[in-house]
Residue, then its C-alpha position, 0 to 999 in steps of 0.5 A: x387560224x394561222x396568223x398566229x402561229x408561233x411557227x410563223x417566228x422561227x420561219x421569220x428567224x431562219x429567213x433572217x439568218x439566211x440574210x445574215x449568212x449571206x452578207x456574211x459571205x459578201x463582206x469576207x469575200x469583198x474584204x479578202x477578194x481585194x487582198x492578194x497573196x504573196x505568190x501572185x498566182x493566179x487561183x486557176x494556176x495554184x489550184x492546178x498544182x494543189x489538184x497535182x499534189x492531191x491526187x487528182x491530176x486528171x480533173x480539168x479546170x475551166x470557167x464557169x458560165x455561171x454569173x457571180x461567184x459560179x465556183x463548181x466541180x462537176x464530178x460527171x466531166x472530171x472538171x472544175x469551173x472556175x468564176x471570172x473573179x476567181x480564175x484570174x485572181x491572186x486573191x485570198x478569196x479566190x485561193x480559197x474558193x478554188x481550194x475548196x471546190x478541189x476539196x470537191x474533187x478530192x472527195x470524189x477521187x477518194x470515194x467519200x460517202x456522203x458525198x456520192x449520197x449527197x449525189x443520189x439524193x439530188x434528183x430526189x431533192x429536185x423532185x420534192x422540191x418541185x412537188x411538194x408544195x403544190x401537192x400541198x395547197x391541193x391538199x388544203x383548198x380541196x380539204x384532202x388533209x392525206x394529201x396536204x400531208x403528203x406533200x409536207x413528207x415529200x417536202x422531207x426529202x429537200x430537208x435531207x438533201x440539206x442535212x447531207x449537204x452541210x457536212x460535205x461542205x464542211x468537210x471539202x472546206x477542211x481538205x482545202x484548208x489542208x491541202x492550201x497550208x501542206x502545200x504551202x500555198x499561202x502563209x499563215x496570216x493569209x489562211x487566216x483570210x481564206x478560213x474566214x471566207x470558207x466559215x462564211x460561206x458554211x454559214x450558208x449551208x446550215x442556215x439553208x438547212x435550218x430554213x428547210x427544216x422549220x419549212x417542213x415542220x410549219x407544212x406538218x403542223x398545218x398539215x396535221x391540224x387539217x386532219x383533227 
């Protein structure tokens, strides 16, 4: 009945697009990852400076115990982490990583609301995330379509999550771009380097959300034609 689905294509194509956002973000990353800056700074050190001029002299920076690029702000601890390859690193990259989770905490000392929605919303995203499916095939195997539908609508709230989260990125990216070129962190040639990494890494973002998003319209379609 579901084979063929027209769905089952843009499910197909935003997986697709999911792979080419993420190789899109390794290749800007292994390029410019391997490009130093004319300070020679490590990233750990100019970010501490960028965080002094903006504001937020109080956030503290430490490494990430996460593996590959684990690059965070904790709002909850005041506190950056930074991963192995971006702490000690004078890279392009890494000047760019590290100035974008600052654009993090630039949001959170400034009050910025869609961040501190994005933050009320994770729980909730957590919640449907884990949910929702099976909710869903216990709709479908035991023929309870209310159910089936029930699941598809908490699945929502991750499509949400995803919908806040993308101009929250975008917005710490722009603020790390300002503040890397204000602060005259790196030249102009080299904010060409660090724009390409964090336009690369956005890329991601909205294919995650397109994902969710043709994710949940496939459970509602399914779930809709159950209770035909």
């Amino acid at each position: 009945m579901f084979l063929f689905d027209p769905l089952y294509l843009g499910v197909l194509l935003t997986f697709v697009l999911s792979l080419w956002a993420q190789g899109m973000v390794a290749s800007a990353y292994n390029k410019y990852s391997k490009v130093s800056t004319g300070t020679g700074v490590p990233a750990s050190q100019m970010v501490r400076a960028l965080l002094n001029k903006n504001g937020c002299e109080q956030v503290s920076i430490d490494f990430s115990r996460g593996n590959g690029l684990s690059d965070h702000y904790d709002p909850r601890d005041n506190v950056m982490r930074l991963s192995q390859g971006v702490f000690s690193s004078d890279s392009i990259a890494a000047y760019g990583i590290a100035a974008h989770e600052a654009g993090h905490a630039m949001q959170y000392a400034q009050g910025y609301l869609p961040l501190k929605i994005r933050s009320s919303l994770v729980p909730i995203a957590n919640f449907g995330s884990s949910l929702a499916v099976p909710l869903f095939l216990i709709g479908l195997i035991f023929s309870l379509p209310e159910i089936a539908m029930a699941g598809a609508w908490v699945f929502f709230f991750v499509v949400l999550f995803h919908l806040v989260t993308l101009p929250v990125e975008l917005n710490a990216s722009n603020r790390a771009m300002r503040a890397l070129e204000e602060g005259g962190f790196l030249e102009r040639e080299e904010l060409k380097g660090a724009r390409k990494v964090l336009n690369a890494a956005a890329m991601t973002y909205a294919a995650a959300l397109l994902s969710s998003m043709m994710q949940w319209i496939r459970l509602m379609s399914i779930a809709g034609r159950r209770r035909r």
